[in-house]
Each structure stands twice: as structure tokens, then as C-alpha cells.
C-alpha positions as CSV (number, residue, x, y, z in Angstrom):
1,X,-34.2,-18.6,-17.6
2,X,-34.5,-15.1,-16.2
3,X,-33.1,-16.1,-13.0
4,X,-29.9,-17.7,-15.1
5,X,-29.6,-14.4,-16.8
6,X,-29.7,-11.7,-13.2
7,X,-27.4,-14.3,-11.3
8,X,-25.0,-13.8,-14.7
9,X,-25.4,-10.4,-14.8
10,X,-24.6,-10.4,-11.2
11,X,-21.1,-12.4,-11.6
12,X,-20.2,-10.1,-14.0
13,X,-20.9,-7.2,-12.2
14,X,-19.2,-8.6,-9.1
15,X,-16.1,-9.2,-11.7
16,X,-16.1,-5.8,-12.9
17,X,-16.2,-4.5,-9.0
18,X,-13.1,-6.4,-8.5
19,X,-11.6,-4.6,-11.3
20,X,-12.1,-1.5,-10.4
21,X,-10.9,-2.2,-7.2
22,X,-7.4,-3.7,-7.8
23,X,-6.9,-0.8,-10.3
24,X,-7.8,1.6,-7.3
25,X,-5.3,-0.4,-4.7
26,X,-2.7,-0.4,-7.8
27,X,-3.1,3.3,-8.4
28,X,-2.5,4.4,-4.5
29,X,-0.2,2.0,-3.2
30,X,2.2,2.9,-6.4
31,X,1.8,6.4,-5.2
32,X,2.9,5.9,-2.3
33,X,5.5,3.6,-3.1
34,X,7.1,6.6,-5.7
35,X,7.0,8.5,-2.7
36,X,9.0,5.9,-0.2
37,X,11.5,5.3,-3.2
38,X,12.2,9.1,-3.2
39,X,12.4,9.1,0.6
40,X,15.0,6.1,0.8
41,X,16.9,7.6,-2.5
42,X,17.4,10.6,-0.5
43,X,18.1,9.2,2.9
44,X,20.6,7.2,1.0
45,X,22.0,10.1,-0.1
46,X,22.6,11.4,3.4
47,X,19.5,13.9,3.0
48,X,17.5,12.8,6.0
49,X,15.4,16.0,6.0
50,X,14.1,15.7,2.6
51,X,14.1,12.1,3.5
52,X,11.5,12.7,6.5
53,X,9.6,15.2,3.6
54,X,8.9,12.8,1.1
55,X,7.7,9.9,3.9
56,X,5.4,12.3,5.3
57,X,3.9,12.7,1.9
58,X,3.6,8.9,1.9
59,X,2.2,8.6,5.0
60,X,-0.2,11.8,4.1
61,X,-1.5,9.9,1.5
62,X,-1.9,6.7,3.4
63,X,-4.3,8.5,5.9
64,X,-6.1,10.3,3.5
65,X,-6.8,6.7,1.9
66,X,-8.6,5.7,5.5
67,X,-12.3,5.6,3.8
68,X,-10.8,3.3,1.2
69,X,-8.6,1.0,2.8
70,X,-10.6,0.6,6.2
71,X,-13.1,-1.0,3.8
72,X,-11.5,-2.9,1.6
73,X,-7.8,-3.8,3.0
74,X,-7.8,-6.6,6.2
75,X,-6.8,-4.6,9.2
76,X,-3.8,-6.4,10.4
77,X,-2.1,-5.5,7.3
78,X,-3.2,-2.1,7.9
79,X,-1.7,-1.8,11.5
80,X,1.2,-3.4,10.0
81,X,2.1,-0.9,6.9
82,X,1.3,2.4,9.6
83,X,3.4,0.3,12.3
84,X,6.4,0.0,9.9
85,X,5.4,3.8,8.1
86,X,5.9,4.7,11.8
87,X,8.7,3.0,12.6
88,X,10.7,4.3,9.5
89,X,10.3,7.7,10.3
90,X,11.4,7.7,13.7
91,X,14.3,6.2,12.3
92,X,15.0,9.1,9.7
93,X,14.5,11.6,12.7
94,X,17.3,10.2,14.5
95,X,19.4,10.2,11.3
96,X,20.2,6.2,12.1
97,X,21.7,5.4,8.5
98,X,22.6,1.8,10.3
99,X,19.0,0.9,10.7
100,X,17.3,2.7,7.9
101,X,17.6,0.1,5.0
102,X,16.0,-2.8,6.6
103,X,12.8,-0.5,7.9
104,X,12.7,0.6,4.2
105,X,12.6,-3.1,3.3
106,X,9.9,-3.6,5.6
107,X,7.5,-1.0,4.8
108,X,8.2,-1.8,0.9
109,X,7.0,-5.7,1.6
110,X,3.8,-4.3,3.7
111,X,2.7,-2.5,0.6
112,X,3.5,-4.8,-2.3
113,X,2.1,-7.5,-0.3
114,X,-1.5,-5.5,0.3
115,X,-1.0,-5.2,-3.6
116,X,-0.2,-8.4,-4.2
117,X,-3.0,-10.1,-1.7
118,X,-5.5,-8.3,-3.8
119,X,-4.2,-9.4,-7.0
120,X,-7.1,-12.3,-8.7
121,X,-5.1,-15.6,-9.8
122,X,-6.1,-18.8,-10.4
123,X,-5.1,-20.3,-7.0
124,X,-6.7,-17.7,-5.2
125,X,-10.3,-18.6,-6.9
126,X,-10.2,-22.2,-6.9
């Protein structure tokens, strides 16, 4: 019966550790998405300098997350999100206001779908 008792204990702290964790993912990637919001509202706005401020910030913040998200993030999705952080700003320093949107769009999808992948629902335990 003790046995039954640890391996429960166990599940639950496991449970708990998951927890924590999607609250931690939750609390950093909507950081950084306030940050790429305020970037594209002011690149929208014809701003581009500001723009290229406020994704810096992002992509500060990103980095500075390295300890966290090397560990618990799959890598691909990591190269991904930096390739299309990357991508964005060298289109804000050439002020392309054609091709702007859609690399907005494409770093916004990288990092609701690391949130989302995190996320436990039923079809992802069973």
C-alpha cells in the first residue's frame, strides 16, 4: 500500500510540475507577444523605428529565456520562432510595409503554437 501511495504522490507532483510550467510558457510568450503587438501597431502606423524598438525588446526577452526554453520547448520550434523573430526585423529595417504583415503573421503563429503545444487536453493525454 505504501508503494500505491509514493507512485500517487508522484503523479501528482508530476501534475503540479506541468502546472507550473504552462503558467511559466503562458507568462513569457504573452510578454513577448504584448511586445510584437506594439511593434506591428506601430509599423502599421508607418513608425518603423519604434517598430524595430519594441521587436528588439521581444526578441531581448526571447534570449534571455534561453535557460528556460532550451529545456523545455522542442528545438525546431525554437529555430523556427528566432528564424521568423529574425526575419521580421530585417524586414522593419528596410521599411518593406509590402512584406511586413505576413512576417508579423508568421512570428504570431510560432508563438501561440509553442503555447498552444504545451497546453494539457484530453486528446493530448490519451
Amino acid at each position: 500500500m505504501k508503494r500505491e501511495w509514493i507512485a500517487g504522490a508522484l503523479l501528482l507532483l508530476l501534475f503540479l510540475a506541468a502546472l507550473v510550467n504552462i503558467a511559466c510558457l503562458d507568462r513569457l510568450i504573452g510578454g513577448i507577444e504584448a511586445e510584437v503587438g506594439r511593434a506591428q501597431a506601430l509599423a502599421e502606423s508607418g513608425d518603423f523605428d519604434a517598430a524595430e524598438e519594441a521587436l528588439d525588446t521581444a526578441i531581448e526577452t526571447w534570449i534571455a529565456a534561453n535557460s528556460y526554453t532550451h529545456i523545455f520547448i522542442r528545438h525546431p520550434e525554437i529555430d523556427s520562432t528566432s528564424d521568423a523573430f529574425y526575419e521580421l526585423k530585417e524586414l522593419l529595417a528596410e521599411e518593406n510595409a509590402e512584406g511586413f504583415p505576413s512576417a508579423f503573421h508568421k512570428l504570431n503563429y510560432h508563438l501561440h503554437s509553442i503555447d498552444e503545444m504545451e497546453h494539457i487536453r484530453l486528446g493530448s493525454v490519451l
